[in-house]
C-alpha positions as CSV (number, residue, x, y, z in Angstrom):
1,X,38.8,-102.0,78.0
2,X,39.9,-105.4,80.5
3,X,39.1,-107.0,83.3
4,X,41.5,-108.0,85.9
5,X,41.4,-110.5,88.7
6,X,43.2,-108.4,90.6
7,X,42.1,-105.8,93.0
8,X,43.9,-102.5,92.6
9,X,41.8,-101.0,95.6
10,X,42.8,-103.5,97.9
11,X,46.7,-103.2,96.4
12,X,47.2,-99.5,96.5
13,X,44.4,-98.6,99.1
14,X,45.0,-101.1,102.2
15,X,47.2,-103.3,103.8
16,X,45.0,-106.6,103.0
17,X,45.4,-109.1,100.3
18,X,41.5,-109.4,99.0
19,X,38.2,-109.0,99.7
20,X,38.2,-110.9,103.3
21,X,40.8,-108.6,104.8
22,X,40.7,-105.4,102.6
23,X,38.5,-103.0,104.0
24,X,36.3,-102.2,101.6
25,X,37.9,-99.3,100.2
26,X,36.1,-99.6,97.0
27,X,33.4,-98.2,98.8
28,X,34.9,-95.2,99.4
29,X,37.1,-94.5,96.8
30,X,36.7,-93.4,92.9
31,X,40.2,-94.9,90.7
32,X,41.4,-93.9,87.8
33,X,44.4,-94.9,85.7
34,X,46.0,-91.8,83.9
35,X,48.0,-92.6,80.3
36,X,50.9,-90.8,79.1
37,X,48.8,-88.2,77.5
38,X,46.4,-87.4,80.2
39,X,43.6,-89.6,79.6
40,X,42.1,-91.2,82.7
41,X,40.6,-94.7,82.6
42,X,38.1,-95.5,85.3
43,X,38.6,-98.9,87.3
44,X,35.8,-99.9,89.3
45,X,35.2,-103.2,90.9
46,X,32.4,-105.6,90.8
47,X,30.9,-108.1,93.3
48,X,33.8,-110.5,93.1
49,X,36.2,-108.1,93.4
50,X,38.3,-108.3,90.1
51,X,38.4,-105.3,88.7
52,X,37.2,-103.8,85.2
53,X,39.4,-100.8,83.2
54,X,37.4,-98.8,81.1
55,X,37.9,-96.8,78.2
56,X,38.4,-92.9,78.8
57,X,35.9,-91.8,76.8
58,X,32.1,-93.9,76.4
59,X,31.5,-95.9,73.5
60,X,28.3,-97.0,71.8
61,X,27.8,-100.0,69.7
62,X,24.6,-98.6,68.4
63,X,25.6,-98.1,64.5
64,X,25.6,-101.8,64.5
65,X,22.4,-102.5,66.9
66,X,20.8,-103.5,63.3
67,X,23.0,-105.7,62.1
68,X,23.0,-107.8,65.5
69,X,19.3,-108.2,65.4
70,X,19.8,-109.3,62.2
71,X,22.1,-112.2,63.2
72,X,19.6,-112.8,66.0
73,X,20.7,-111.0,68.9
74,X,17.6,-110.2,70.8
75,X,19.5,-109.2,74.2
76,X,21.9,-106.1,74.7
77,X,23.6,-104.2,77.5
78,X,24.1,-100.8,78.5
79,X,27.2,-100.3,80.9
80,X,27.1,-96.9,82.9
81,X,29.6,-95.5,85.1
82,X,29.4,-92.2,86.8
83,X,26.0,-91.1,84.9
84,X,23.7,-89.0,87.1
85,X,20.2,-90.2,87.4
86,X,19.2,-87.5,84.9
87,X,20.9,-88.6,82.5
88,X,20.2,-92.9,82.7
89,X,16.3,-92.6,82.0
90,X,17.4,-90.6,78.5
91,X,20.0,-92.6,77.3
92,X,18.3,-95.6,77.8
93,X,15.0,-94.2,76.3
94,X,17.2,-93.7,73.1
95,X,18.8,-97.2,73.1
96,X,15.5,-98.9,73.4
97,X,14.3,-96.9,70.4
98,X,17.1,-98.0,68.2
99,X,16.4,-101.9,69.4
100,X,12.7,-101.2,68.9
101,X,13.5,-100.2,65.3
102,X,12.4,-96.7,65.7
103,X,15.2,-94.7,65.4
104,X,18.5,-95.4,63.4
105,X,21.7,-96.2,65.6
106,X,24.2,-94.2,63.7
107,X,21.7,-91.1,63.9
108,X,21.8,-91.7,67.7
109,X,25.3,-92.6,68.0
110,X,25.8,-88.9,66.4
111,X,23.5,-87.2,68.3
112,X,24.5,-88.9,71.7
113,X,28.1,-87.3,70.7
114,X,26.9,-83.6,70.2
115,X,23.9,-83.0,72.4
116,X,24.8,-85.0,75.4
117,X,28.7,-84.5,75.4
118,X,29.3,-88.0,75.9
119,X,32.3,-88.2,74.1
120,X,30.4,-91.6,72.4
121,X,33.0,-93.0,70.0
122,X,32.5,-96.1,68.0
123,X,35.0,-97.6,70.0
124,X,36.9,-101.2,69.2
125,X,33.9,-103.2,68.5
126,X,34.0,-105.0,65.5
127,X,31.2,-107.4,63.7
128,X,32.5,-109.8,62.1
């Protein structure tokens, strides 16, 4: 959803300022921010330490994988958050097929939504 230069681990989760005097507790510590209606939006950090907010259910962009290789996107990527390693090789397997051509990315987008229950939405993304 955003990203943040600042570090809510080190804010809530220690008594240092940043990365040089925080502690690390990243490391050991899963956040989430909870809305008014009960939704919980994972924060993680990344090697910098800002921090990113993400959505509280996935979202896929691959309904419109066909249109950006049209406009000559040749390059995409696949963010993953608390996925178990069961479940990366298969989702990726089915994202490379829709950028390969072989399958059609609002079929998957569908059937990522019922047979894993990913919650996959379409999200905010828009093509202009």
């Amino acid at each position: 959803m955003f990203h943040m230069e600042h570090c809510v681990f080190a804010a809530f989760l220690s008594t240092g300022k940043d990365f040089r005097d925080c502690g690390r507790p990243c490391e050991a510590h899963k956040v989430e921010l909870r809305d008014r209606v009960g939704a919980n939006f994972p924060v993680l950090p990344d090697t910098g330490c800002r921090n990113t907010v993400f959505n509280s259910v996935a979202q896929s962009a691959a309904e419109y994988v066909g249109r950006m290789l049209e406009l000559g996107l040749r390059t995409f990527r696949v963010d993953l958050l608390r996925e178990t390693p069961a479940q990366v090789g298969p989702l990726l397997d089915r994202y490379a097929r829709v950028v390969g051509g072989r399958d059609d990315g609002r079929a998957t987008w569908r059937e990522l939504r019922v047979l894993n229950q990913l919650g996959v939405t379409r999200g905010t993304l828009q093509i202009l």
